[in-house]
DRENVEX-407526 format. One line per field, with one value per residue: z, y, x of N, C-alpha, C in turn. Coordinates in steps of 0.05 Angstrom, whole numbers, always signed. Layout:
REM residues N
n.pz [Z, ...]
n.py [Y, ...]
n.px [X, ...]
ca.pz [Z, ...]
ca.py [Y, ...]
ca.px [X, ...]
c.pz [Z, ...]
c.py [Y, ...]
c.px [X, ...]
REM end
This chain:
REM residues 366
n.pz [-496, -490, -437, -440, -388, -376, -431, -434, -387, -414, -448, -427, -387, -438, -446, -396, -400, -445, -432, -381, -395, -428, -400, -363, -386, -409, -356, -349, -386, -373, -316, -326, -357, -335, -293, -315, -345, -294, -284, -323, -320, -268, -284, -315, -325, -321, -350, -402, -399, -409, -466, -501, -556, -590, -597, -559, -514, -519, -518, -467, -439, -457, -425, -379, -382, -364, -311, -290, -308, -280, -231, -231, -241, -216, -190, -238, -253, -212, -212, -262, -253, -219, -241, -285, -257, -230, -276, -298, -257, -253, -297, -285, -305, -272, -233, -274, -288, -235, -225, -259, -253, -246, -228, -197, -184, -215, -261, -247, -261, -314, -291, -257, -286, -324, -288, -267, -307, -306, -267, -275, -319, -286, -257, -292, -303, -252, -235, -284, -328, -305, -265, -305, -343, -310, -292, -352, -351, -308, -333, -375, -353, -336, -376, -409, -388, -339, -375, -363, -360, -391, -354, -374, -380, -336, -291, -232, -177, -119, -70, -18, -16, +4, -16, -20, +31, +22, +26, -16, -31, -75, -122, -176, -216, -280, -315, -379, -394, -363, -318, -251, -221, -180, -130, -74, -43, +25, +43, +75, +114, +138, +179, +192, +192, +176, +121, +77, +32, -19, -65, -123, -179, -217, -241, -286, -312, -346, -384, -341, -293, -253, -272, -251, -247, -228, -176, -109, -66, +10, +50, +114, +164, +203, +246, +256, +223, +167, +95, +44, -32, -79, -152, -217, -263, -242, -236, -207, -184, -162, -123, -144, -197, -255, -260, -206, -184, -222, -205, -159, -174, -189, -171, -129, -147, -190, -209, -231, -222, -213, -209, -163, -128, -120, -113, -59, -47, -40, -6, +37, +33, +50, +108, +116, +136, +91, +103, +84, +30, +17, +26, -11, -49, -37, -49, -93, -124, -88, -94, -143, -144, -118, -157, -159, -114, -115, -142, -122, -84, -106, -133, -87, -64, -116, -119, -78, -57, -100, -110, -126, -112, -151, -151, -96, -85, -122, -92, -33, -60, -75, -29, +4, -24, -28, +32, +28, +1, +46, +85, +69, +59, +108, +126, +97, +114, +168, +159, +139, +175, +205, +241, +232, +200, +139, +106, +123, +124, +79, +61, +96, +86, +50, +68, +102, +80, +34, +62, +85, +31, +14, +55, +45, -12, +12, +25, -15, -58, -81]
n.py [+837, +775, +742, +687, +660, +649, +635, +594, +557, +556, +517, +477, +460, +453, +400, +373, +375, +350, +297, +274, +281, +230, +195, +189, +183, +132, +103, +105, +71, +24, +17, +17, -17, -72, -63, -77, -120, -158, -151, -163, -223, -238, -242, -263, -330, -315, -290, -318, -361, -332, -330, -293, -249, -226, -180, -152, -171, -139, -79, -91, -92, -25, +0, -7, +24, +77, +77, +52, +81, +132, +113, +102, +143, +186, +155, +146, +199, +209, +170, +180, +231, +221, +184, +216, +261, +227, +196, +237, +246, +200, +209, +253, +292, +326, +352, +382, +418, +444, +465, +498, +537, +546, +556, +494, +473, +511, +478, +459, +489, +471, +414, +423, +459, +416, +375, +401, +405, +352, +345, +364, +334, +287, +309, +312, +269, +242, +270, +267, +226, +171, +162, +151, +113, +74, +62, +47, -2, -38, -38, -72, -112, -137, -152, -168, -212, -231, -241, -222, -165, -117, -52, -11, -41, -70, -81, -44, -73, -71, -31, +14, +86, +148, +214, +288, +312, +262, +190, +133, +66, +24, -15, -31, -9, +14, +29, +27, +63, +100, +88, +72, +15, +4, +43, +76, +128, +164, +229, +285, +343, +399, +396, +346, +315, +275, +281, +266, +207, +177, +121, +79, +46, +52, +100, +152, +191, +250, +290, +342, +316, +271, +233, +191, +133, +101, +104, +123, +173, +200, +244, +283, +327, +384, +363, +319, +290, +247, +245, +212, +193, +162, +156, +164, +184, +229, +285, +293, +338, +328, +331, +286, +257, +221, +198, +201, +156, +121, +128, +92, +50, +56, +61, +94, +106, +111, +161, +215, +285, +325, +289, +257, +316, +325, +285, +284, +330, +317, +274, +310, +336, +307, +293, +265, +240, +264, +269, +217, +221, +264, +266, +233, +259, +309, +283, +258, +320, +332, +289, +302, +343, +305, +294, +338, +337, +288, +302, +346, +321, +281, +308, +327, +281, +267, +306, +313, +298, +297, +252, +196, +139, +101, +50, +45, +109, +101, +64, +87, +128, +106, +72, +125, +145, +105, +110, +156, +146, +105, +135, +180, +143, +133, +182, +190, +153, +165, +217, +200, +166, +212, +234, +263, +334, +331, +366, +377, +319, +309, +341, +350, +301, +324, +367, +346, +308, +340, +376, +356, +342, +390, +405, +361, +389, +431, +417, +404, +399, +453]
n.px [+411, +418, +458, +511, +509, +460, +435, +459, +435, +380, +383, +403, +351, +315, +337, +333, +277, +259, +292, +258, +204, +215, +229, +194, +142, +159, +168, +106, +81, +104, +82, +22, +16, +34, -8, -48, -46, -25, -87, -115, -97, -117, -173, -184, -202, -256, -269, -257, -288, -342, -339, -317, -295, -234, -249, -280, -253, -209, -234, -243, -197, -192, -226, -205, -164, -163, -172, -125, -89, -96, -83, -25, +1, +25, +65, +95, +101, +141, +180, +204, +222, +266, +304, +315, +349, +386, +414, +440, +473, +497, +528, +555, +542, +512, +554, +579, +548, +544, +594, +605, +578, +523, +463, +437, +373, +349, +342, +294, +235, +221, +208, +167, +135, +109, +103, +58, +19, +18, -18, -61, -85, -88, -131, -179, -186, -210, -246, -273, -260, -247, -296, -340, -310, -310, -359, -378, -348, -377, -421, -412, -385, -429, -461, -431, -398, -432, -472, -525, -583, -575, -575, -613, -656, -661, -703, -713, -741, -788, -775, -766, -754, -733, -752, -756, -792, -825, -844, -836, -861, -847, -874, -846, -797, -797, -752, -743, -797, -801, -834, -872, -893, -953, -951, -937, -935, -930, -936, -905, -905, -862, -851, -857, -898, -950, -982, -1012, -1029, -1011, -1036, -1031, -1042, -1002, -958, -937, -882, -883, -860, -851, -875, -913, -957, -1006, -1039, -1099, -1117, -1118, -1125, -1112, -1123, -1098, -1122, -1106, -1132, -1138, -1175, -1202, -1195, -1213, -1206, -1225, -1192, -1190, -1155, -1095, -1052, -999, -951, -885, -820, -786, -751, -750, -694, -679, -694, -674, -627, -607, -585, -532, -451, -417, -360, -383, -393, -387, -361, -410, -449, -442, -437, -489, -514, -501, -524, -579, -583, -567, -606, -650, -634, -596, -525, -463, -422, -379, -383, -372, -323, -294, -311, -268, -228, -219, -204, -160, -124, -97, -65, -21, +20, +52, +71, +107, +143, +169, +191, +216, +252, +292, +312, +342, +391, +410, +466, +521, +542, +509, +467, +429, +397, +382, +369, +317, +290, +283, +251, +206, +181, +175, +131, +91, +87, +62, +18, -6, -13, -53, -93, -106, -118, -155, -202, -209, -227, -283, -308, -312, -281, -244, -242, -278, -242, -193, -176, -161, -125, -79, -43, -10, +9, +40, +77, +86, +121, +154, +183, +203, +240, +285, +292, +318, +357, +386, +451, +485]
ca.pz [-505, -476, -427, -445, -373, -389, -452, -430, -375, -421, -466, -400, -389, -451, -443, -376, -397, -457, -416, -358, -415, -443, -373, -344, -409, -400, -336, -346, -401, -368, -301, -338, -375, -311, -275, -340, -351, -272, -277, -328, -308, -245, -288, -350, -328, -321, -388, -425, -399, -427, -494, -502, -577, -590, -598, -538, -495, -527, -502, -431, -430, -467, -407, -358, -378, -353, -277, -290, -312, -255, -204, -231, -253, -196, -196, -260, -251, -187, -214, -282, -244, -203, -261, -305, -249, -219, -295, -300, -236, -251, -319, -279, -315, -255, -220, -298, -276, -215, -226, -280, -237, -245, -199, -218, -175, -239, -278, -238, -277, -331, -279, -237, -309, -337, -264, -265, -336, -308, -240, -288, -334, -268, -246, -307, -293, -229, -245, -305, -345, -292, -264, -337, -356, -283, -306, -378, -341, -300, -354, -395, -332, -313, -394, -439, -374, -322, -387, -346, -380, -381, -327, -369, -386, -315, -266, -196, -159, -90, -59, -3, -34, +19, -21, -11, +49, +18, +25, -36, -31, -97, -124, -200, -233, -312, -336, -404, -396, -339, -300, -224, -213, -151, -121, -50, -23, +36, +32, +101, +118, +144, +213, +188, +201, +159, +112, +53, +31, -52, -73, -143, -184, -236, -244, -311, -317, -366, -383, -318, -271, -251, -286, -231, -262, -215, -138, -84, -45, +38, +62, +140, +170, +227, +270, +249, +204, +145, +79, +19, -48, -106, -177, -251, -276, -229, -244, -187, -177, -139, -123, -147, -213, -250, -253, -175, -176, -239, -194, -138, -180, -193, -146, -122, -160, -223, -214, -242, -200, -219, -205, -138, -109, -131, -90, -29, -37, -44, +14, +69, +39, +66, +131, +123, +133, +66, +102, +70, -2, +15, +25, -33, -69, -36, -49, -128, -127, -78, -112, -166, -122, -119, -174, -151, -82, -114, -161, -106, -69, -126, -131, -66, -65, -139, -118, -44, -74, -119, -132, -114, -116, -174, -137, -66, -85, -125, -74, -14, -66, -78, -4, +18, -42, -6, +61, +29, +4, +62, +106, +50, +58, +136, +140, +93, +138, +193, +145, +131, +203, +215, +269, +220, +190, +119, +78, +137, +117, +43, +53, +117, +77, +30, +87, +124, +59, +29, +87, +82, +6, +19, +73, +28, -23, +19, +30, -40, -64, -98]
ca.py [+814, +735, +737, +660, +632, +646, +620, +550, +554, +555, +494, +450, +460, +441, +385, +363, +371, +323, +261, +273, +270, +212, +171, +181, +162, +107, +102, +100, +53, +4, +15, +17, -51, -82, -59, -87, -151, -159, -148, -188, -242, -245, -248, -285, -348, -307, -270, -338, -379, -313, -343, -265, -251, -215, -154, -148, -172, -105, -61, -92, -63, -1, +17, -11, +41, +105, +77, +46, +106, +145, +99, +90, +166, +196, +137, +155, +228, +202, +157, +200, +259, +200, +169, +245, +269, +202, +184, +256, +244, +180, +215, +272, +320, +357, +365, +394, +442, +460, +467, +516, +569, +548, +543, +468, +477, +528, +458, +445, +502, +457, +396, +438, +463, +381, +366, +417, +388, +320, +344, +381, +309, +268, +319, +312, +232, +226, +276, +251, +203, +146, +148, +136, +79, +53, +50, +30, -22, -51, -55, -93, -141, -150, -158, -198, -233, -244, -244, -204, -154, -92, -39, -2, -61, -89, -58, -44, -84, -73, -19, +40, +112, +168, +238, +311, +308, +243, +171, +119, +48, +19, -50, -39, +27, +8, +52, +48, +80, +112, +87, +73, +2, -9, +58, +91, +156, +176, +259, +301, +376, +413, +387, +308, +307, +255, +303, +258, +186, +166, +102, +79, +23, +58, +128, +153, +206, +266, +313, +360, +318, +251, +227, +178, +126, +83, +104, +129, +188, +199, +273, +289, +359, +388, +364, +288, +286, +230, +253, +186, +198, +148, +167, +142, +191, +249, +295, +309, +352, +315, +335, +263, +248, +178, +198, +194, +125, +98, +124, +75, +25, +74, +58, +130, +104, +112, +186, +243, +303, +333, +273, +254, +331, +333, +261, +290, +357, +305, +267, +327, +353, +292, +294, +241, +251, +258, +260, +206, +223, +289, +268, +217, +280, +320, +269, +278, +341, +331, +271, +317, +347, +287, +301, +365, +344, +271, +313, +361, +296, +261, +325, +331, +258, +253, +322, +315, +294, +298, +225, +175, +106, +104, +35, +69, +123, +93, +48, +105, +149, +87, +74, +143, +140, +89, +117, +178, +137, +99, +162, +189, +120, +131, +204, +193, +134, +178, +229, +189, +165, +242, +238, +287, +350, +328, +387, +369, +300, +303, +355, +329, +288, +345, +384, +329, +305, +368, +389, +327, +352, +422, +400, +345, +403, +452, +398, +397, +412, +474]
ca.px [+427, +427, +478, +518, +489, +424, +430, +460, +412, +351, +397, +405, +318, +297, +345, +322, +252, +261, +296, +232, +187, +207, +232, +169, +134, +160, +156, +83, +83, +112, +68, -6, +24, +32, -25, -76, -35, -40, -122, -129, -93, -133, -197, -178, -220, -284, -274, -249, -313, -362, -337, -307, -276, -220, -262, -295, -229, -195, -250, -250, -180, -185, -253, -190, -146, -163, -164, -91, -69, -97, -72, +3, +8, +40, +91, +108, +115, +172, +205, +214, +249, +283, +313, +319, +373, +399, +430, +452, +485, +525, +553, +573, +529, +500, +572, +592, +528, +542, +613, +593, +574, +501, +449, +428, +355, +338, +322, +264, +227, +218, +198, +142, +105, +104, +85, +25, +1, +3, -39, -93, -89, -105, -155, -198, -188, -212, -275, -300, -267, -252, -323, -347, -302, -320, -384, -384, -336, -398, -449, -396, -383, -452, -475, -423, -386, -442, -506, -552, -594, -567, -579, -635, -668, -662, -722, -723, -764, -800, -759, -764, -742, -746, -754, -757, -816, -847, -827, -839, -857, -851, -868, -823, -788, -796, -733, -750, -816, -798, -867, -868, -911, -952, -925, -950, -922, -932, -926, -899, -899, -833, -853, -852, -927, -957, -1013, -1026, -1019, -1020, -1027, -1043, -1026, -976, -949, -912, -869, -902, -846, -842, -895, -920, -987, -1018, -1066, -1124, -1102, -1133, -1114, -1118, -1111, -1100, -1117, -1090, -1151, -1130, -1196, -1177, -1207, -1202, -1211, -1215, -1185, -1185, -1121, -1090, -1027, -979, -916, -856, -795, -763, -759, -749, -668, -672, -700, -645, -597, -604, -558, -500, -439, -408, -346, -390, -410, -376, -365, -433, -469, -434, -447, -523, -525, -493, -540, -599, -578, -574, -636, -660, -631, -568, -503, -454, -393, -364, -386, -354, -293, -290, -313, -247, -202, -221, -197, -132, -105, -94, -37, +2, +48, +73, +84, +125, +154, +192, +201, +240, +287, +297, +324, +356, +407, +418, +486, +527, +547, +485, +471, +412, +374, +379, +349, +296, +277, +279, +233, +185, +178, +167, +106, +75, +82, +45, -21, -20, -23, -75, -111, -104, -137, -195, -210, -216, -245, -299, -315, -331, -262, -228, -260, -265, -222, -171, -177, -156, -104, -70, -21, +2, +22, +65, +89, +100, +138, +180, +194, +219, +258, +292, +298, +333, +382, +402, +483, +480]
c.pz [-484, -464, -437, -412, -378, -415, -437, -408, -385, -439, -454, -399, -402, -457, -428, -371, -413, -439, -398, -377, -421, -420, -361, -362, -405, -382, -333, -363, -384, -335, -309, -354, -355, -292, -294, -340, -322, -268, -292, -333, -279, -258, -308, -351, -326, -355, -412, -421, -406, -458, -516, -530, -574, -588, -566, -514, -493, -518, -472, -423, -439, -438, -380, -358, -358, -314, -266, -290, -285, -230, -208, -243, -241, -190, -215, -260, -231, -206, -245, -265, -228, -228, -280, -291, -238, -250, -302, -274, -241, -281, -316, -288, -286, -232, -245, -293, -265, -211, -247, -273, -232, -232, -207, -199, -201, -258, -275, -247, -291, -319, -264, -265, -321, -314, -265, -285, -328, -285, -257, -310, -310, -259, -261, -306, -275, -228, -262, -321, -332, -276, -293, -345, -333, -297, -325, -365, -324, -308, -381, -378, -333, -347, -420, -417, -358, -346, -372, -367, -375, -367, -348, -388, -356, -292, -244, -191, -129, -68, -39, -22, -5, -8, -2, +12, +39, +12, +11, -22, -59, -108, -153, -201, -256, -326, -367, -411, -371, -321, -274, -230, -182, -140, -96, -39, -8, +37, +64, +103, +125, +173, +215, +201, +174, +146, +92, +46, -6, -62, -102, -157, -208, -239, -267, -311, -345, -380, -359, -290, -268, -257, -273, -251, -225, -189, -120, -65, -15, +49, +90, +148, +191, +253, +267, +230, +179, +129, +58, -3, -76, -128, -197, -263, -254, -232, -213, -195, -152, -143, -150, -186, -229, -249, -225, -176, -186, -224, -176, -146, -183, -169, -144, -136, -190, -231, -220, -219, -196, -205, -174, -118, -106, -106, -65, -23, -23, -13, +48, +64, +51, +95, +134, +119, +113, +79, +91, +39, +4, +12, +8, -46, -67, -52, -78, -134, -116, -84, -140, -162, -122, -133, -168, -131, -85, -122, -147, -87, -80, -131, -109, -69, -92, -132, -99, -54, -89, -132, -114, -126, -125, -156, -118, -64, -90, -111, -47, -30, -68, -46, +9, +8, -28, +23, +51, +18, +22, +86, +98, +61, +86, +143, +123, +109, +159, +184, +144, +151, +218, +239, +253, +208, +150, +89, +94, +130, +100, +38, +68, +104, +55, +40, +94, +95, +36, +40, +82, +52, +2, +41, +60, +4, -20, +23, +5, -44, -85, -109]
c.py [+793, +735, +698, +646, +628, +633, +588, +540, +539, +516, +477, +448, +449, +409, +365, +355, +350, +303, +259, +275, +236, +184, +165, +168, +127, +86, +92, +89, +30, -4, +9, -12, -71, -89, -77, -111, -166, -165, -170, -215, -254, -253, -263, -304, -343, -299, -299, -354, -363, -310, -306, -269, -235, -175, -135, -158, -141, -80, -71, -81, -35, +15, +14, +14, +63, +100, +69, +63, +130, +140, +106, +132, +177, +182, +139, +185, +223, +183, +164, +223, +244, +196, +190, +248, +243, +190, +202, +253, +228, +187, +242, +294, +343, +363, +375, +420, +455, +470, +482, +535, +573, +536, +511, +467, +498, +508, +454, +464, +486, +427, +400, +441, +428, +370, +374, +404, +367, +329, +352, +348, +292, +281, +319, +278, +227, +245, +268, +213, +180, +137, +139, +117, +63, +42, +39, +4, -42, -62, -74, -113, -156, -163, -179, -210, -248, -250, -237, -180, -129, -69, -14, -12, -79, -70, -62, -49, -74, -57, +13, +60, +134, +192, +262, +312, +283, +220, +141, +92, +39, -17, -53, -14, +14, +36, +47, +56, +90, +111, +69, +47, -1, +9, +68, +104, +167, +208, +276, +334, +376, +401, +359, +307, +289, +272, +276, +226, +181, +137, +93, +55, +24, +94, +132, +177, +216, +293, +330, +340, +284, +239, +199, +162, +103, +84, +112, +154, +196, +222, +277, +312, +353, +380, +332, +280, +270, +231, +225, +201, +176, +167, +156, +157, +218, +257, +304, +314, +341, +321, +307, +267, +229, +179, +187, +176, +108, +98, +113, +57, +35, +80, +96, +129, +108, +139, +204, +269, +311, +321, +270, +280, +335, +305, +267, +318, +338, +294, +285, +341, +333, +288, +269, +252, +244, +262, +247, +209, +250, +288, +250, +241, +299, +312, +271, +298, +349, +310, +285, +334, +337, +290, +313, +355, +312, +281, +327, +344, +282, +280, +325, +302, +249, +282, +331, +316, +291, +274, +203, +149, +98, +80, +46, +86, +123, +78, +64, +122, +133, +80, +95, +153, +127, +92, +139, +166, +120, +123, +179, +175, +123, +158, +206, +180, +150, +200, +222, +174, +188, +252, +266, +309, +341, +339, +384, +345, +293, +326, +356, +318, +304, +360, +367, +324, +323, +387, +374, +343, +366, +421, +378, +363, +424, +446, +398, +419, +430, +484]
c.px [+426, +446, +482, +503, +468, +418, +436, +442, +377, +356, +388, +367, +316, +308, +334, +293, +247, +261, +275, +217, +187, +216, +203, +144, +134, +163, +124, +69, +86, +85, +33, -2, +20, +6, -51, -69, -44, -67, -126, -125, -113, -167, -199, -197, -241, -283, -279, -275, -340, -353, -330, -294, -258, -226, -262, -272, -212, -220, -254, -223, -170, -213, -228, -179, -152, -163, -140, -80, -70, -85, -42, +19, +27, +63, +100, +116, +144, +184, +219, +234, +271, +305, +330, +357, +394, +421, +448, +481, +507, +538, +564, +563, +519, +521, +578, +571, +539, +570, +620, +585, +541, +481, +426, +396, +340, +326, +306, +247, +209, +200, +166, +125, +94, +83, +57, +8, -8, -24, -60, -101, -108, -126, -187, -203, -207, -237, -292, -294, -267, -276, -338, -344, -323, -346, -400, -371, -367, -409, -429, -398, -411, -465, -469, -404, -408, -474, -520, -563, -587, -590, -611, -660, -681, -675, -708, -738, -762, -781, -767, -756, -754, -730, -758, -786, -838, -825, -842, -837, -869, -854, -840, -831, -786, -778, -737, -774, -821, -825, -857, -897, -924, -940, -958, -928, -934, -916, -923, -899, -870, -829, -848, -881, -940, -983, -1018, -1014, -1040, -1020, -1040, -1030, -1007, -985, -928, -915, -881, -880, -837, -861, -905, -951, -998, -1052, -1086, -1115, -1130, -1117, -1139, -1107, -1115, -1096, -1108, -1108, -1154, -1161, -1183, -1204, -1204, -1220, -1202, -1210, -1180, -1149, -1121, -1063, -1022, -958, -900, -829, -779, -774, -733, -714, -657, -669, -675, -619, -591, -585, -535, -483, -430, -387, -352, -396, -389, -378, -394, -452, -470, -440, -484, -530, -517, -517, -572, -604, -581, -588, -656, -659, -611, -554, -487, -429, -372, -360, -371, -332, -285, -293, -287, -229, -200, -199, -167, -118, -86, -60, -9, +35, +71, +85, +109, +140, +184, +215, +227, +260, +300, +321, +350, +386, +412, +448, +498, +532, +516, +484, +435, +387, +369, +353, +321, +269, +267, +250, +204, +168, +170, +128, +90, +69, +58, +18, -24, -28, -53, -89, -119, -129, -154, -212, -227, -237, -283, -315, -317, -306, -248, -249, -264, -237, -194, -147, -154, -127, -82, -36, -2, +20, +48, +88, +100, +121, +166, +194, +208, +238, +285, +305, +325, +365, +409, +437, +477, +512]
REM end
């Protein structure tokens, strides 16, 4: 049988989880409104002089959303549990709690699982879907504001490429027939010894292999002997293929996790350092965090006491927010200048600020 606390226990929860539902809702209503109105206020006279319809204005901020929402999320999760117990507070509900015999820290139950939902919400954000928009966002900018031709319409010209032991000089990449103009690769051993040199005046992509039309190849043995060989058509196997090349235009803000580790593997199979993409790649994954650690923050602060002063608080919990992405902002910095270790980096501010939380917690009138 339900003992009666446990029952009004479970009452008060689904109570508490409602009003933090629908504060932070709106909470994050009001913040994603802001943040879009904001943007495109700042851009309005680019959009309004690309003779933009109503159409195509409503898709530049439905590709906005998903990085508003990412940004302002975690301010909405605080200032929802801010607001949840802070109104409870000034109608006396959580001294009618605790003056009840019940342990009023048992609500947060209900606050920690919502929290978790939102961190697994932002975590799928900040892997897939906000590099996506980012980048449907671009080829919108660059194609109905700036009229340029979209990105796989619009070659690469005349560009370096170092690959897996061979290093590309290209005159044009033709992404939509994935053909290499005017291309010369120099080809290296394990040692970086220069063995072979290709040059030809177009190369197209064959399914698995590169199909080389009118070149010339130059082979070097180990006794520096230089072999030449003209050619009408010749098949080679290369590491790269034409993906590598399209992805020279794709910012790191446009890549999806997937994409972003495959360019960091790519990178130190080359012999550069990905430090920084690493820890842009952490931080992915530890933003995700946030929630939980404002979340404990905003109790800590909304049931220190029993009577509180609702702006105060708001303003102390807003302020301490900001201390924690600039400290964030502070140790990827360093992250990313190789001074910190990167997994240090990205988790650094969880600790301190997490610390701060549970200490703030312990505080609370029980």
């Amino acid at each position: 049988m339900v003992g009666p606390g446990l029952f009004r226990s479970h009452i008060l929860e689904h109570y508490v989880a409602r009003e933090f539902v629908k504060l932070m809702a709106l909470s994050l209503l009001t913040f994603v409104s802001l943040f879009v109105v904001v943007d495109f206020f700042e851009k309005i006279d680019r959009l309004v002089r690309a003779h933009l319809g109503a159409a195509k204005l409503l898709e530049y901020l439905i590709l906005k959303l998903p990085f508003a929402v990412s940004q302002v999320l975690p301010a909405a999760v605080l200032l929802g549990v801010m607001l949840t117990f802070g109104l409870m507070s000034r109608s006396h509900e959580t001294m009618a709690i605790r003056t009840s015999g019940l342990n009023i820290l048992c609500l947060m139950r209900p606050i920690i699982i919502y929290a978790g939902l939102v961190a697994l919400l932002l975590l799928s954000l900040n892997l897939y879907l906000v590099p996506w928009s980012q980048g449907q966002l671009s080829v919108f900018w660059q194609t109905e504001v700036e009229k340029k031709p979209p990105r796989n319409l619009h070659n690469l010209e005349h560009f370096w490429y170092k690959g897996d032991q061979a290093i590309y000089n290209i005159v044009m990449f033709r992404k939509d027939i994935q053909t290499l103009e005017g291309v010369k690769i120099y080809l290296f051993d394990r040692q970086f010894h220069l063995v072979q040199i290709v040059a030809a005046a177009r190369a197209q992509w064959q399914g698995d292999h590169w199909h080389f039309f009118d070149g010339y190849v130059q082979t070097f043995d180990a006794n520096g002997v230089v072999v030449g060989e003209k050619f009408h058509e010749r098949n080679l196997m290369l590491t790269e293929q034409p993906k590598d090349f399209a992805d020279l235009e794709k910012k790191v803000t446009e890549m999806d996790v997937n994409e972003l580790y495959r360019y960091m593997e790519r990178l130190e199979r080359d012999g550069y350092k990905s430090t920084p993409y690493r820890v842009d790649l952490y931080d992915r994954f530890s933003l995700a965090a946030t929630p939980l650690i404002l979340v404990i923050l905003g109790l800590g602060l909304a049931l220190r006491h029993e009577q509180i002063h609702i702006t105060s608080m708001v303003a102390a919990g807003l302020g301490l927010m900001f201390g924690y992405w600039l400290f964030f902002g502070f140790c990827a910095s360093f992250g990313q200048a190789g001074s910190f270790p990167p997994l240090l980096a990205v988790i650094a501010p969880h600790l301190v600020f997490g610390g701060l939380a549970v200490v703030l917690l312990r505080q609370v009138t029980k």
